[in-house]
C-alpha positions as CSV (number, residue, x, y, z in Angstrom):
1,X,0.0,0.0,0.0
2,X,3.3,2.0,0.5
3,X,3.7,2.4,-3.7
4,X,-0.2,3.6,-3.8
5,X,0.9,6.6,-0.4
6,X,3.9,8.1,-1.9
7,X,2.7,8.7,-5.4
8,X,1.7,11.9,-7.6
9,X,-1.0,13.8,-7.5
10,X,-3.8,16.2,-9.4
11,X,-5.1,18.9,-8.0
12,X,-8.1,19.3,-10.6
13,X,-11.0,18.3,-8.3
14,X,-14.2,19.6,-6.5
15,X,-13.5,16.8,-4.2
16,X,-9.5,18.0,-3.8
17,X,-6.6,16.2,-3.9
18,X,-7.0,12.8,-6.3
19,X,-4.5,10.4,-7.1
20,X,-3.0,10.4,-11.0
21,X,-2.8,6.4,-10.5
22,X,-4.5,3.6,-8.4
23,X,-4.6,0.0,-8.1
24,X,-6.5,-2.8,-10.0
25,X,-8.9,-4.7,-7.3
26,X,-8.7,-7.7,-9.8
27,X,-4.9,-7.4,-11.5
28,X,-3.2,-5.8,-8.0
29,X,-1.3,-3.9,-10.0
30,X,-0.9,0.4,-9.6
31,X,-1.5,2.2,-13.0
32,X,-2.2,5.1,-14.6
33,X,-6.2,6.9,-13.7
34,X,-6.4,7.0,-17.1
35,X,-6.2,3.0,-17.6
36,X,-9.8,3.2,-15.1
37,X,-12.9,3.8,-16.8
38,X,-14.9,6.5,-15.5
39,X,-18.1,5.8,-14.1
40,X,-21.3,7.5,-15.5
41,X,-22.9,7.8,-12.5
42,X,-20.0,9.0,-10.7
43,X,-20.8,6.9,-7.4
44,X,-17.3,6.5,-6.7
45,X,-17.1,9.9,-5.3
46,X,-13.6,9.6,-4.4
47,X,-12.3,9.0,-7.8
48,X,-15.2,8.9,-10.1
49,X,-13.4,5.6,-11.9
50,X,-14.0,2.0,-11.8
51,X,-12.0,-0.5,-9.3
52,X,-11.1,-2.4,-12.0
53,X,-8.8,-1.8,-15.0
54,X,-9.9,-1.5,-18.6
55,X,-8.5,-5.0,-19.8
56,X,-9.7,-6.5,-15.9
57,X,-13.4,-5.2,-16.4
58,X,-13.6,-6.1,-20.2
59,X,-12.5,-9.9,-19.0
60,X,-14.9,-9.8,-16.1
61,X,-18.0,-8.3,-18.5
62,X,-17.2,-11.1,-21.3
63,X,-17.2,-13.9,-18.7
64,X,-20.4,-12.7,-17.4
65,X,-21.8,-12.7,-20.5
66,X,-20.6,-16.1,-21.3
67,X,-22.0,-17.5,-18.2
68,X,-25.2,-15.8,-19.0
69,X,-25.8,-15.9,-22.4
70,X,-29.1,-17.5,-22.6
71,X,-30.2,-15.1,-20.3
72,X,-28.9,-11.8,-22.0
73,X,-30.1,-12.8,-25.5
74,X,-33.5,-14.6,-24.9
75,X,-34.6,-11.4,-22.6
76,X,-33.4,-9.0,-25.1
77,X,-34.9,-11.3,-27.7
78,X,-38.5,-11.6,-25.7
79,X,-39.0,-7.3,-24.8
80,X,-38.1,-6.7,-28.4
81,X,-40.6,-9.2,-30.1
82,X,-43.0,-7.8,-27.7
83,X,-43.1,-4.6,-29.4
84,X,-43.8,-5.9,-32.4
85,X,-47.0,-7.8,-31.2
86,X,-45.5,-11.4,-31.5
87,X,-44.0,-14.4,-29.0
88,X,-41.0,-16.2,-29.8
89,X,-42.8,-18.7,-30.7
90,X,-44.5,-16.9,-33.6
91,X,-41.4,-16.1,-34.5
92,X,-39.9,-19.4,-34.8
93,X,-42.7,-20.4,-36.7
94,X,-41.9,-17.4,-38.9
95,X,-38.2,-18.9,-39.2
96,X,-39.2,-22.3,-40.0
97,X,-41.7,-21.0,-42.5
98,X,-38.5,-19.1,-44.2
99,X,-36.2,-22.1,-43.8
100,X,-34.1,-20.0,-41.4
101,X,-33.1,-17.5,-44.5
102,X,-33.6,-14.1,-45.4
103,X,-37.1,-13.1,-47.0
104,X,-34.9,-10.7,-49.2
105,X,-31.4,-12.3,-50.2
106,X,-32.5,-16.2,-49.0
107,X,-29.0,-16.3,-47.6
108,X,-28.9,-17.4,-43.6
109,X,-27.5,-14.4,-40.9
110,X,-24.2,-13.8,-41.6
111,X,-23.8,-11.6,-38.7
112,X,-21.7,-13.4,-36.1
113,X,-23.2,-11.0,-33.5
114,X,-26.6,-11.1,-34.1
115,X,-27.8,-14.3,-34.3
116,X,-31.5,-14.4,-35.3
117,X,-33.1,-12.6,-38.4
118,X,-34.4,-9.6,-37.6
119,X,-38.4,-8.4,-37.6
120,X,-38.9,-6.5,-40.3
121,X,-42.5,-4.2,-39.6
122,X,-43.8,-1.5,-41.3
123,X,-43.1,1.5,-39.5
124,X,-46.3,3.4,-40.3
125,X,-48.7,0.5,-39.4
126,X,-46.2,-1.6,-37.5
127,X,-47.9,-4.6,-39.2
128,X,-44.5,-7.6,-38.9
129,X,-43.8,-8.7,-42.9
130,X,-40.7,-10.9,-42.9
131,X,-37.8,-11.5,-41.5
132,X,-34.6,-10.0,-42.7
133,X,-30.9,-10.5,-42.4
134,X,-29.4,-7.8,-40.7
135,X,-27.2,-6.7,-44.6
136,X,-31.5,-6.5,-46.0
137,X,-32.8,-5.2,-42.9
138,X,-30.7,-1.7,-43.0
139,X,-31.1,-1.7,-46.8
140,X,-34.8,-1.6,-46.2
141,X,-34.2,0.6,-43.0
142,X,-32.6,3.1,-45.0
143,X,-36.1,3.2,-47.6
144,X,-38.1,3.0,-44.4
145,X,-36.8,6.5,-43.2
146,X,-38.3,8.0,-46.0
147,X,-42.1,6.4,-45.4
148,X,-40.9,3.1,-47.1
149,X,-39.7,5.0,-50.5
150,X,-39.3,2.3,-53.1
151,X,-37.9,5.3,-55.4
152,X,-34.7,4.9,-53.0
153,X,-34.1,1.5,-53.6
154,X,-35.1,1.8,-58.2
155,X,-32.6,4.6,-57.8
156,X,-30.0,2.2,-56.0
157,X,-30.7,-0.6,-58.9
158,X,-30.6,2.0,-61.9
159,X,-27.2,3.3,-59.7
160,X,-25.6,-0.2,-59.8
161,X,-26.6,-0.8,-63.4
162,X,-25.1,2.4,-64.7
163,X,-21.8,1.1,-63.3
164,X,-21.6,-2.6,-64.2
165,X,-23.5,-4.2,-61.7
166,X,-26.3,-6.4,-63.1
């Protein structure tokens, strides 16, 4: 604790004097502030940074995620096919009925990320059509923030025509 006592420090606080480095509670190791993440609620009044360092709390969020997968996806999965009026099961009826492909490029989601096709819905009515992979769903996105402008997506064909791409 002796390292942590006879260091340098900052005098740019409402709170005073704050230390320009401090120790990892998961690495033990002393580092810069700047390697601490600062906290957006700023509960840690003393510092305003996280106990752990940035590499430390990126391995403790990815194995918390790990452990909990099921539990982070399916919830997110669940509240968002809620909005769209439907129950996973509907949905997975909806994938079956699609072979687990696109409705648009009948290729499977290449996203790594994102798993599952997304719900496409017509943002007017919010009526579900299809679903989409995520490359189709921001394509149509893209029309959709112009009322679902078709003329946006004839001008994208005519573009890719004009320059060699049929």
């Amino acid at each position: 604790m002796s390292d942590i006592q006879n260091t340098p420090m900052s005098e740019n606080s409402l709170f005073g004097v704050l230390p320009v480095v401090k120790r990892c509670r998961k690495c033990g190791k002393v580092k810069s502030i700047e390697e601490f993440n600062l906290y957006k609620a700023k509960r840690n009044v003393r510092s305003h940074r996280h106990c752990y360092c940035k590499p430390c709390r990126l391995e403790i969020t990815r194995e918390c995620r790990r452990r909990c997968k099921d539990l982070y996806g399916r919830s997110d999965r669940k509240k968002r096919l809620r909005l769209y009026g439907i129950s996973e099961k509907t949905y997975y009826e909806m994938v079956e009925k699609q072979n687990g492909l696109c409705a648009i490029c009948k290729k499977p989601q290449t996203n790594k990320r994102l798993k599952n096709l997304a719900v496409d819905h017509d943002h007017a009515s919010g009526c579900v059509r299809e679903l989409l992979c995520t490359k189709c769903n921001f394509m149509i996105a893209h029309a959709g923030q112009n009322g679902d402008d078709i003329s946006i997506l004839e001008a994208g064909i005519i573009y890719l025509r004009r320059h060699g791409k049929d």
